[in-house]
C-alpha positions in Angstrom: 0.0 0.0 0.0 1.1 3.7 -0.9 2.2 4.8 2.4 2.5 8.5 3.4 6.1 9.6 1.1 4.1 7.7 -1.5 0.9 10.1 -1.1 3.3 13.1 -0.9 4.6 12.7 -4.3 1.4 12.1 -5.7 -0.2 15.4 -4.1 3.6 17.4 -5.2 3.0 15.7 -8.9 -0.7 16.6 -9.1 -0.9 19.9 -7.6 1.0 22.4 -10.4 -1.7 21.0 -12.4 -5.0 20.7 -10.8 -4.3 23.8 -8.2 -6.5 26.6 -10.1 -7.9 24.9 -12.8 -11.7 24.0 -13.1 -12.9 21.1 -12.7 -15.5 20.9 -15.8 -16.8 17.6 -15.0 -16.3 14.4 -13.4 -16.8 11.6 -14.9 -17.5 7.8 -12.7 -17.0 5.1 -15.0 -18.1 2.5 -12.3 -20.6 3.2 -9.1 -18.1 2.4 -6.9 -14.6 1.4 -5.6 -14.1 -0.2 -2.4 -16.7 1.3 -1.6 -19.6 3.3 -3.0 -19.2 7.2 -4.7 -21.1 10.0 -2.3 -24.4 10.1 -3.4 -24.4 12.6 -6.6 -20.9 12.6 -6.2 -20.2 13.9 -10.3 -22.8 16.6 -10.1 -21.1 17.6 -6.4 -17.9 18.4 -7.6 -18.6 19.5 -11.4 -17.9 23.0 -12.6 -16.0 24.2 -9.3 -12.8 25.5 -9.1 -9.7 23.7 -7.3 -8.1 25.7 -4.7 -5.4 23.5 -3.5 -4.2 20.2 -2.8 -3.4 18.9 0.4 -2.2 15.4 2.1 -3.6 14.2 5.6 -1.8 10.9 6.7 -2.2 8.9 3.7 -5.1 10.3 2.2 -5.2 12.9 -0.4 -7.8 16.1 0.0 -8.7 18.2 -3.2 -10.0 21.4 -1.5 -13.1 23.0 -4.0 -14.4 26.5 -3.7 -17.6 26.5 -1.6 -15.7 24.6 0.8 -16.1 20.7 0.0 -12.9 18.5 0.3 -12.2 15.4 -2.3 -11.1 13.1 -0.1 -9.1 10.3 -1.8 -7.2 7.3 -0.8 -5.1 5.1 -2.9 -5.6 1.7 -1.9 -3.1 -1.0 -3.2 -3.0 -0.1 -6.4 -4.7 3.6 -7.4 -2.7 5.7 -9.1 -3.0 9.3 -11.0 -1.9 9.8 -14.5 -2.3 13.5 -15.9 -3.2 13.7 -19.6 -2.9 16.8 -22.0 -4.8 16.4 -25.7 -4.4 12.8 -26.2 -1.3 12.3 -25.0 -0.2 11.3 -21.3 2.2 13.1 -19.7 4.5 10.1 -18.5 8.3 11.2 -18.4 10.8 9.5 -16.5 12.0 5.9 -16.8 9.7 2.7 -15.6 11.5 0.7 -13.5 8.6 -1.9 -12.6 5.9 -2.9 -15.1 3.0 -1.5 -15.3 -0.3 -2.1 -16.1 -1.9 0.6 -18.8 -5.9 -0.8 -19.6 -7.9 1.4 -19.7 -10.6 -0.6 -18.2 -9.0 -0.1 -14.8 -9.7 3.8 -15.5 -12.7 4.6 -13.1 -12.6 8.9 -12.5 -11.6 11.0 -15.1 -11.3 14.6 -13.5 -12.0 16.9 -16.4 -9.9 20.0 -16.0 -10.2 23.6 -17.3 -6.5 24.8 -16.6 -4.0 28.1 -17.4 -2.3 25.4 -20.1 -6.0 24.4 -21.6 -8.2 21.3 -21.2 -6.4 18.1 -19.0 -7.4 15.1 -17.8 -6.5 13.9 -14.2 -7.6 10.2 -14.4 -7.7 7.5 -11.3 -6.6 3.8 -12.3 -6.9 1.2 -9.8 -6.9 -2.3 -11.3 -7.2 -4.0 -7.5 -10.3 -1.5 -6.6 -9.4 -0.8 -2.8 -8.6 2.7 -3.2 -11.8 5.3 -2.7 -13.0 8.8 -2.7 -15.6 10.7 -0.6 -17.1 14.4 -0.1 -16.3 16.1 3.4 -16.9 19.6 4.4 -13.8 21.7 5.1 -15.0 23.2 8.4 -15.8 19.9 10.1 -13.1 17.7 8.6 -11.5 17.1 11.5 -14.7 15.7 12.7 -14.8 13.3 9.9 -14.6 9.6 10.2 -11.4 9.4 8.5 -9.4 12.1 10.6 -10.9 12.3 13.7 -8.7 9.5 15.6 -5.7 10.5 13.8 -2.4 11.0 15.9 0.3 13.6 14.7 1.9 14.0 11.7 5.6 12.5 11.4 6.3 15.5 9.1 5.5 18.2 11.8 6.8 19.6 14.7 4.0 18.7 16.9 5.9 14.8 16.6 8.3 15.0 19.0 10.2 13.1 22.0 7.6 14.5 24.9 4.6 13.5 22.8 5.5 9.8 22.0 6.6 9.5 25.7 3.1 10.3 27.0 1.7 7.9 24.4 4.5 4.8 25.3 4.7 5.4 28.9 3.8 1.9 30.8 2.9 -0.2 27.2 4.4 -3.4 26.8 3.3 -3.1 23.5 6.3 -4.0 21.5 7.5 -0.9 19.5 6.9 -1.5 16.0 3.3 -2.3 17.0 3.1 1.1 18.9 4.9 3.1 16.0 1.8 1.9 13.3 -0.9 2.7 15.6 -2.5 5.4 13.4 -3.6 7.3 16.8 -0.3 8.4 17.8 1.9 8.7 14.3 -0.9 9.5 11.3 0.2 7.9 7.8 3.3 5.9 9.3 3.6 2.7 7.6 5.6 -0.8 7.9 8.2 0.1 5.7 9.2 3.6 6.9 9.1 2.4 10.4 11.7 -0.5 9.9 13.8 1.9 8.3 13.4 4.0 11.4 14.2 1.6 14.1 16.9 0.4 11.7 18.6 3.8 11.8 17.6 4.2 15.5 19.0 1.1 16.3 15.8 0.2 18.6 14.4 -3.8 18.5 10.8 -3.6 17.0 10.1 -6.4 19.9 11.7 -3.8 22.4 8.3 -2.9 25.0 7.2 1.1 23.9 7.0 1.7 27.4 11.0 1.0 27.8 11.7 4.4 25.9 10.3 6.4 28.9 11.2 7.1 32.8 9.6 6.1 35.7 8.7 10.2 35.4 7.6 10.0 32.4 10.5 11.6 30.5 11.3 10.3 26.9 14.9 8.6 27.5 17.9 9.3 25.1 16.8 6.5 22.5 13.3 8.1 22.3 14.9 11.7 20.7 16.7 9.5 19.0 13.6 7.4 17.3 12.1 11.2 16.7 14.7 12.0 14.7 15.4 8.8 12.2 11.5 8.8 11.5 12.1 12.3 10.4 15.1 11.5 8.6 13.6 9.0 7.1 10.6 10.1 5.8 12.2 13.2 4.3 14.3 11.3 2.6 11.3 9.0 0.8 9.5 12.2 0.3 12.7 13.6 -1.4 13.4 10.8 -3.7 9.7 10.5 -5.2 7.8 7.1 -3.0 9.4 4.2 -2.4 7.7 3.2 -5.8 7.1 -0.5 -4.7 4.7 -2.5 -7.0 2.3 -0.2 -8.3 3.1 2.9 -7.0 3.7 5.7 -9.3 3.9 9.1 -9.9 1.4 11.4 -10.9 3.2 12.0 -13.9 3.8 8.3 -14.3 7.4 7.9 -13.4 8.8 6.2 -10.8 10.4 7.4 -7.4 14.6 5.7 -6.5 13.9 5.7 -2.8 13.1 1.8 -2.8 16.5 1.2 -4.2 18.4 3.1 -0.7 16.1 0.7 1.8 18.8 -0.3 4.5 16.5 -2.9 5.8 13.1 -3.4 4.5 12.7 -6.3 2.3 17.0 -7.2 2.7 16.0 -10.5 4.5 19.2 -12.6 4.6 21.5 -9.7 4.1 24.1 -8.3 5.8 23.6 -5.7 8.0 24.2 -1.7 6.0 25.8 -0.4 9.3 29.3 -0.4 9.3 31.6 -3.0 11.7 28.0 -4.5 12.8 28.3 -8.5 11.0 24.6 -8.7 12.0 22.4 -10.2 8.9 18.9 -8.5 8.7 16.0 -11.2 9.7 12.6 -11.4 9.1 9.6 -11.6 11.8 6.2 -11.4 11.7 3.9 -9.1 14.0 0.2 -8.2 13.6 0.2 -10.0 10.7 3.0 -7.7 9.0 6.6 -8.7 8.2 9.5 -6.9 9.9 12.7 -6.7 8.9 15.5 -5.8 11.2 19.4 -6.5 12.6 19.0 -8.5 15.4 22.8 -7.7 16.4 22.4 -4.1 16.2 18.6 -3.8 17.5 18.2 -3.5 21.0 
């Protein structure tokens, strides 16, 4: 799944062409994705003018004038290509294949931009992605944002707030890092990169990181800072790009190809002088990767 970096580039590729422009009409070439389209969803949306585009955890918000919010999600396989006349903007080299029927096209945002007429269309052969109407005003009311923790982009994520989220868990670590509630669009692979660089165990108990005051410990600042790192560096080098994932303009992002540990099962350990070799585990259902030398 598309996880935050991923959703970041996709808003970044979008936005110099759909911020502005007017959305003539939206076209639904199906009734539904995972789930159903707003009632009168087309009609909703038609003929307004796109103000900006935005990025909430993994979910991407196309902010309309009067005040309604396209709210889409990717899914496992949605992407966004951007076509001008007949011909799709697609530069940049493909380094995974991908598919191109058009049958898997299912909204074709009809634009009215500075450069002329464009069309933003939504693939998604696999059909788990969505898209749904909210109100500006109340969207942090909304189903989708309302439990949401803090950003992992923003200053608000820092060492005091995750230790007043870990303190007393035995929850092991990786577990507490996807929780949705405390870090919003953090997802498996960024946070094995993370306690990779941090060199934290993702069995390691949450609560470990903090005092018997309640004080983040030096390893928490440290965590802080390589999910930082990390993520700015996805963001930077266009998505991890695994599978599916995509550009808006069709290319691919590089960042998959510096992973230190995710998907390296059976390697040898990136850090210098360790000799570990990077194992695989399985928690909540979801593989973990890791150096169980260097991990603690």
């Amino acid at each position: 799944m598309p996880e935050l970096p991923e959703v970041e580039t996709v808003k970044r590729g979008l936005a110099p062409t759909m911020e502005g422009a007017l959305l003539v009409r939206a076209e639904l070439r199906r009734p539904d994705l995972r789930f159903p389209f707003p009632e009168n969803f087309a009609a909703a949306v038609s003929g307004r003018r796109i103000l900006a585009l935005s990025r909430r955890a993994k979910y991407l918000m196309i902010d309309l004038e009067g005040g309604d919010v396209i709210v889409a999600h990717l899914g496992m396989s949605g992407s966004f290509r951007i076509e001008a006349g007949t011909q799709p903007v697609a530069p940049g080299g493909f380094h995974h294949p991908r598919g191109k029927d058009e049958k898997h096209d299912h909204v074709i945002f009809h634009l009215d931009g500075g450069s002329g007429q464009t069309r933003v269309i939504y693939n998604d052969p696999r059909r788990f992605g969505f898209m749904d109407l909210a109100r500006r005003d109340t969207i942090a009311e909304h189903a989708f944002f309302r439990d949401l923790g803090e950003e992992p982009t923003g200053n608000a994520l820092d060492a005091v707030y995750l230790a007043a989220r870990f303190a007393g868990k035995s929850q092991p670590l990786k577990t507490a890092l996807l929780d949705q509630r405390t870090i919003a669009g953090l997802g498996n692979i960024y946070v094995c990169e993370a306690l990779w660089r941090s060199g934290l165990s993702p069995n390691r108990a949450a609560g470990t990181l903090v005092d018997k005051r309640g004080r983040p410990k030096r390893a928490l600042f440290a965590l802080v800072e390589a999910i930082r790192a990390v993520i700015a560096d996805a963001i930077a080098a266009g998505g991890s790009s695994l599978r599916d994932h995509i550009q808006a303009d069709g290319s691919l992002g590089y960042f998959q190809h510096a992973f230190s540990v995710y998907d390296r099962e059976g390697e040898a350990c990136r850090k210098p002088d360790c000799g570990g070799t990077v194992a695989r585990i399985v928690q909540a259902g979801r593989s973990t990767f890791h150096c169980p030398r260097c991990q603690k």
